[in-house]
N, C-alpha and C positions, 0 to 999 in steps of 0.2 A: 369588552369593558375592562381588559388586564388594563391595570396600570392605573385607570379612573380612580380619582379621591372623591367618596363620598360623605356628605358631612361635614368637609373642611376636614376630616380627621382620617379616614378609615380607606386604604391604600388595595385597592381588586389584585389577588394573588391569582386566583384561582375560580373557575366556573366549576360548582359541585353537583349541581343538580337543575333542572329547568323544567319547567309543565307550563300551561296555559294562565300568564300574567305572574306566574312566579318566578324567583330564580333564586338558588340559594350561593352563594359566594363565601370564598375563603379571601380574608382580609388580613393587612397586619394594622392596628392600632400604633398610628404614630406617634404617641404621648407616650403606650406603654410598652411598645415597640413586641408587644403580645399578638398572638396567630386570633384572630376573632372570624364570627361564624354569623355573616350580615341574610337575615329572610329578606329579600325585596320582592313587595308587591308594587305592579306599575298597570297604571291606566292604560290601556289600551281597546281595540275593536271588541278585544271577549273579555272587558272588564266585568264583573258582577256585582253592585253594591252589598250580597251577600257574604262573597270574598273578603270587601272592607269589613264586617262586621265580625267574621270568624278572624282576620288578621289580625284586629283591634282587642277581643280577648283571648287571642295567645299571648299578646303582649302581656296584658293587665296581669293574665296568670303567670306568666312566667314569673314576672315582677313579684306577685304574694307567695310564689313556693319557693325554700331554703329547704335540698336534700344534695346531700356529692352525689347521686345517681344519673342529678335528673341537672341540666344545660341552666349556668346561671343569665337572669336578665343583665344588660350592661344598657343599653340605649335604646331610643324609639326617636325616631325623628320624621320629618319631610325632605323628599327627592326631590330638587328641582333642578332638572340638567338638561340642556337643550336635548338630550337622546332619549331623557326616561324622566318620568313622571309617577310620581308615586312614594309609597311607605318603605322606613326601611327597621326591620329588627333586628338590634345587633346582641350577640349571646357569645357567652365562652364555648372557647374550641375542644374538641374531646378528640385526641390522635386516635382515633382507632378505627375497626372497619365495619361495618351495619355485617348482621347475619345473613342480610340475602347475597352482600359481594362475598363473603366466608362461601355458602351454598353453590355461589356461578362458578367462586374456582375451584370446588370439585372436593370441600373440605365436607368430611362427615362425622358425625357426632354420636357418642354414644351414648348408652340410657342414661350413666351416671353422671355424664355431663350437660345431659337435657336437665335432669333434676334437679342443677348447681344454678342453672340459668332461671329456671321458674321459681326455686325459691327467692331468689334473687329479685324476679319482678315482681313476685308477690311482696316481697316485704317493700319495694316503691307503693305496689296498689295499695298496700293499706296504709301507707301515708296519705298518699292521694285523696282516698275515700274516706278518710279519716278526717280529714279537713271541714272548716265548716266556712260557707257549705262546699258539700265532696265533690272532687274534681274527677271527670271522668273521661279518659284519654278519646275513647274513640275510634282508633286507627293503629291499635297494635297489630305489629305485624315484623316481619325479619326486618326491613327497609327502613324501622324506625327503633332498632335497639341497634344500640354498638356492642360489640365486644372486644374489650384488650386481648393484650395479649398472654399467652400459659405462662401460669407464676407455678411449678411446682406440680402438687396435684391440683391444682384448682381451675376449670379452663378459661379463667380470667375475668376482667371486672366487668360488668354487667351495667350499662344505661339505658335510658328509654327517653328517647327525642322524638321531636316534630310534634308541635302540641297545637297545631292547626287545622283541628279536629276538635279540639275539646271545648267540652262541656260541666257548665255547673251546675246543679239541680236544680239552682233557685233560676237559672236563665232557661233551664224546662217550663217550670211553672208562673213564671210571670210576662214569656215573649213568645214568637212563633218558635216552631220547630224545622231544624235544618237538618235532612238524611245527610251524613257523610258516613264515610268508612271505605273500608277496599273490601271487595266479591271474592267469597271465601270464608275470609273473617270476621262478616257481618252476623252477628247472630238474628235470628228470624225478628224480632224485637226492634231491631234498628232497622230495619227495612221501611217500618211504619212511623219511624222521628223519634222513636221512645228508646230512651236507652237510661240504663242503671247500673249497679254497680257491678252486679253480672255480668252486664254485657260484654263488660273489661276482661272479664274470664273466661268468656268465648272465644274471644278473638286470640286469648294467651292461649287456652287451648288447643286452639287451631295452630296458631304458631309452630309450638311445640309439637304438633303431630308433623306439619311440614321438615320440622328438624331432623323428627325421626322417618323420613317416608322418604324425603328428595324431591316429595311432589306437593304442586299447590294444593290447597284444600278444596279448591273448585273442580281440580281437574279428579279428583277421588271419586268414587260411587257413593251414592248415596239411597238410604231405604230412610221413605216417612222422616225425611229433611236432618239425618241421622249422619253425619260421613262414615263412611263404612272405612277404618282402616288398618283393623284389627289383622287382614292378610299383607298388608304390602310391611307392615312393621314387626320387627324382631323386639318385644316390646314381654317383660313377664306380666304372668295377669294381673297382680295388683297392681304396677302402675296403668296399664292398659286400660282397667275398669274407671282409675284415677281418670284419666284424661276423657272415658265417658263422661262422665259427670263435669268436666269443665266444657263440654260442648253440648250437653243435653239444651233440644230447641227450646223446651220447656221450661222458663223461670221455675216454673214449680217443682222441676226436677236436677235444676242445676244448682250447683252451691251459691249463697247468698250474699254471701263475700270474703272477698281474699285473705279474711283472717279466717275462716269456715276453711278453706280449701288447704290453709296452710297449715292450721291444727290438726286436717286431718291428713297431709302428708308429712308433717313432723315436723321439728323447729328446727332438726340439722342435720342437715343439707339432704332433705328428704326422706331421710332410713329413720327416722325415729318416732314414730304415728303416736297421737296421743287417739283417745278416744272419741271418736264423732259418729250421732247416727245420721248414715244416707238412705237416701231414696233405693228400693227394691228396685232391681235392675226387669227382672223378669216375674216373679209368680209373689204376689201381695202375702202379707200375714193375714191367714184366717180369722176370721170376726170372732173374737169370746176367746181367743188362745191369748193364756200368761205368758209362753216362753218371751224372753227377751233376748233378741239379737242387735246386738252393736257391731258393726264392720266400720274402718277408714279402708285406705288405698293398701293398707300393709299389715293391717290385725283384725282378726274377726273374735269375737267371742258370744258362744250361745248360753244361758241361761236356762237350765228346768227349774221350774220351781216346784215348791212339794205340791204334792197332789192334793193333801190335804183329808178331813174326815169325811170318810164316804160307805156307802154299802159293804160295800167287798172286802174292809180291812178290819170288819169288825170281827167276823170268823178267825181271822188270824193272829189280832191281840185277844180274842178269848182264849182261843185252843194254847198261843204261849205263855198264858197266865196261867190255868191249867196245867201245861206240861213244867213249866218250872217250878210252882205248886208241889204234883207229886215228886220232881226229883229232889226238891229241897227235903222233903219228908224224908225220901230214902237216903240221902246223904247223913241225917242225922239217927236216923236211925244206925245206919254203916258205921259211923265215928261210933256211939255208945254202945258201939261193941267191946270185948276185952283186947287190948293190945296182945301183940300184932293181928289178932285175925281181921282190926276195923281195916285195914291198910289196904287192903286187895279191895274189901269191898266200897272204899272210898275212892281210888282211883279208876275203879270201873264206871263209874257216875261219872268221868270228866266228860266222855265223847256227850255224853247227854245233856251237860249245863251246857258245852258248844253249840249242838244243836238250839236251844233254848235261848242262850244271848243271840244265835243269830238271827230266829224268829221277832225277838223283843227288838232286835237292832232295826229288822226291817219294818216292823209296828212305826217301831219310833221316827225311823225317816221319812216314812211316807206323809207323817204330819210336819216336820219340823226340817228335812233336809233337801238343799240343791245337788244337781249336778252343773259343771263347769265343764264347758268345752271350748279351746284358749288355742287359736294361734298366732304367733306371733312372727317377725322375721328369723327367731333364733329355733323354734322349737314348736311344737303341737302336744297341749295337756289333756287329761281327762282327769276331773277332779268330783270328787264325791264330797259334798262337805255337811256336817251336819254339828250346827254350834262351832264350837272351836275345834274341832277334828277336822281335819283334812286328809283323805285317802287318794292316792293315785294310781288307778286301773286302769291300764295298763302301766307302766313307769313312759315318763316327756322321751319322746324320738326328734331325731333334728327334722327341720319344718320342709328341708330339700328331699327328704327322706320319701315324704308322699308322694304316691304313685297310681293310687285308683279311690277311686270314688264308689261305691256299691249301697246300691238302693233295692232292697227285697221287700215287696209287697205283703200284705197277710196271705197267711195261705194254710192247706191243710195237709197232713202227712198223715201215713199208716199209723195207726196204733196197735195194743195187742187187741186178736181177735178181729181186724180188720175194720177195729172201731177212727174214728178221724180224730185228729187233735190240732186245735185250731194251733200255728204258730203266731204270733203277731209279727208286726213289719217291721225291718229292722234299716238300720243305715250307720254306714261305717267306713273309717277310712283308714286306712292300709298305708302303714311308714315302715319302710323295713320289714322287719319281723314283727310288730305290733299293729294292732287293729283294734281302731277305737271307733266305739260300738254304742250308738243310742238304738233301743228300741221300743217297738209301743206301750211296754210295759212299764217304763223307766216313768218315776217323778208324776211331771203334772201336763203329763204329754196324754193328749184328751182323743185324739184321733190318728187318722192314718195320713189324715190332709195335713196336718201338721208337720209330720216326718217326711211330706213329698214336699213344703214349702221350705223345710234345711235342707233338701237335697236340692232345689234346684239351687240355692243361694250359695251354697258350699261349690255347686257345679259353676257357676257363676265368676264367682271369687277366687275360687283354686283353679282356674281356666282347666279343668278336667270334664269328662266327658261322665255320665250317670252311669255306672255297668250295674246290669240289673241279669243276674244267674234262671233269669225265671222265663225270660223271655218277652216279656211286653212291655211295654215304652211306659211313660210317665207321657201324660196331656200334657 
């Protein structure tokens, strides 16, 4: 077909791409002596009048979406040429080369420039699916995004073509339903006709793991329709856990959409996570527990809340009412002695108001005070906060700093006389020289189930392993 004038207008450069009744061509527009990018579908023995209909609205959509990402409409016409019969869509040209010819020649990609690309198609999907009603591509995949060329640190401009696949919502619910998509990047959802706005995150998901792996998503292992790709990829765990969640099979456990996925990987250029709660990757929150945990792809932070008024703390705001009681007495009494002999006897009374505001301090926290446990990409806190106080035990370590995970069970040690004392469980995590420390004792941490569902979530998150000094496993 080089050389053929389609249209009266539109001059065959180039054959781009061809499948079964299609054929994509590179044209120069004679009027505007512009490179154009003509879809031809043509009648033939393996026409499908389903094909017409998915042709027909690529067109219409191309026509109603205005984004520089995404391939402008220019024309829609009929083919009538003694050699070909059929439709033709004609679109602006975009110089660059699809991710899978980048992939064939042997180019590879690192984590911070998988990141530059997904934000990238994430801010397209939430136009797309922003739309009313929301457009849903369908067929992401490397063979349908371009990428320019490296400007600087950026690895260049980021589009997403071939929308002959797509879907509208309202063409879900008011006509039949057409499977498309390509094996791999289908999520379980699209297999059955049904696809939403998720499904578009699946398929990106996938994307992106093939960017980082070199290998199709089909050809990966798979556990409980899961792609297993956590060994072939040099990947840190927060993004790694990241790109679980864009391919989780479960609507109910994947994110819901590409503004969801994008706030929790950040607004720029992925390193900067605002706050989002996700789905438990492994071991649920216990039923009746207050803690609150928030994790995205790159900050976690745990919550205790106060324990509150109960049994056991009534013993200890009596006895420090009491003890500060009589040392107020003896301190007044000490002062209303004759100068200087009050002086000895008033400084001796400090260690003991110490003891006393410490007891009163921990009365008062146990009704009134959190603890804060914060990491983020720059650093990992332990905060004690009670009202406007803020205390930091141990002082913020850098977040590369961590190095073990340690989970210790309740257990019992010697006492004097050979009597047992129960310790409670503790868990804590080790940066450097600092070790930050919850244990069963802490706040409004109710159980032991409790401190083994942040340890697996911290094991989870911090891609670390649980080291446990005692000997036996966690369930």
């Amino acid at each position: 077909m080089i050389g053929e004038i389609l249209g009266e207008r539109y001059e065959v450069q180039q054959l781009l791409g061809k499948k079964a009744g299609r054929r994509t061509l590179l044209a120069r527009d004679l009027q505007t002596q512009e490179l154009v990018v003509i879809k031809l579908l043509s009648f033939g023995g393996d026409f499908e009048w389903d094909s017409l209909k998915l042709f027909e609205r690529e067109a219409e959509t191309l026509k109603s979406l205005s984004h520089p990402l995404i391939p402008q409409y220019l024309n829609y016409f009929e083919v009538n040429l003694p050699t070909i019969k059929g439709f033709a869509l004609v679109q602006t040209y975009i110089p660059a080369k699809t991710l899978e010819q980048y992939l064939q020649s042997g180019r590879t990609f690192t984590e911070a420039e998988v990141k530059q690309i997904a934000k990238a198609l994430l801010e397209i999907l939430i136009y797309l699916h922003g739309l009313y009603p929301p457009v849903i591509h369908r067929d992401i995949k490397p063979s349908n995004i371009l990428l320019g060329e490296r400007s600087g640190n950026s690895v260049g401009q980021v589009y997403l073509v071939d929308f002959g696949s797509v879907q509208t919502v309202l063409a879900t619910e008011t006509g039949t339903r057409t499977v498309v998509g390509t094996y791999g990047y289908m999520p379980p959802e699209q297999f059955g006709g049904r696809t939403v706005a998720a499904s578009d995150l699946y398929s990106l998901g996938a994307t992106l793991i093939y960017l980082m792996t070199g290998t199709h998503p089909a050809d990966l292992p798979q556990k409980d329709f899961r792609i297993q790709f956590e060994q072939v990829a040099n990947l840190s765990p927060s993004f790694s856990n990241w790109l679980k969640w864009m391919i989780e099979p479960s609507l109910e456990g994947r994110f819901s959409s590409a503004a969801q996925a994008m706030s929790t990987t950040g607004s720029a250029s992925l390193d900067k996570p605002q706050a989002t709660t996700l789905p438990a990757l492994v071991v649920s929150k216990p039923d009746g527990s207050k803690i609150q945990l928030t994790k995205n792809w790159d900050s976690l932070e745990i919550i205790i809340p106060p324990s509150g008024f109960h049994e056991s703390i009534v013993f200890t705001g009596f006895f420090a009412i009491v003890w500060n009681s009589f040392i107020l007495f003896w301190t007044i009494g000490a002062l209303s002695a004759p100068f200087p002999v009050n002086i000895p006897f008033a400084l001796f009374s400090l260690p003991f108001w110490s003891a006393g505001f410490m007891m009163m301090y921990k009365f008062i926290f146990n009704l009134f005070g959190s603890i804060y446990l914060r990491l983020n990409p720059e650093q990992i806190t332990l905060t004690w906060e009670l009202f406007s106080w803020k205390f930091e035990r141990p002082r913020p370590s850098p977040r590369q700093s961590i190095n073990k995970l340690v989970y210790i069970p309740k257990h019992f040690t010697k006492g004097s006389k050979d009597t047992k004392v129960a310790v409670p469980a503790q868990l804590y995590i080790c940066s450097g020289l600092q070790k930050y420390q919850i244990s069963g004792n802490d706040g409004g941490i109710k159980s032991e189930v409790e401190l083994e569902w942040l340890a697996h979530e911290l094991s989870e998150w911090l891609g670390l392993p649980i080291t446990n000094p005692m000997g036996s496993e966690l369930s």
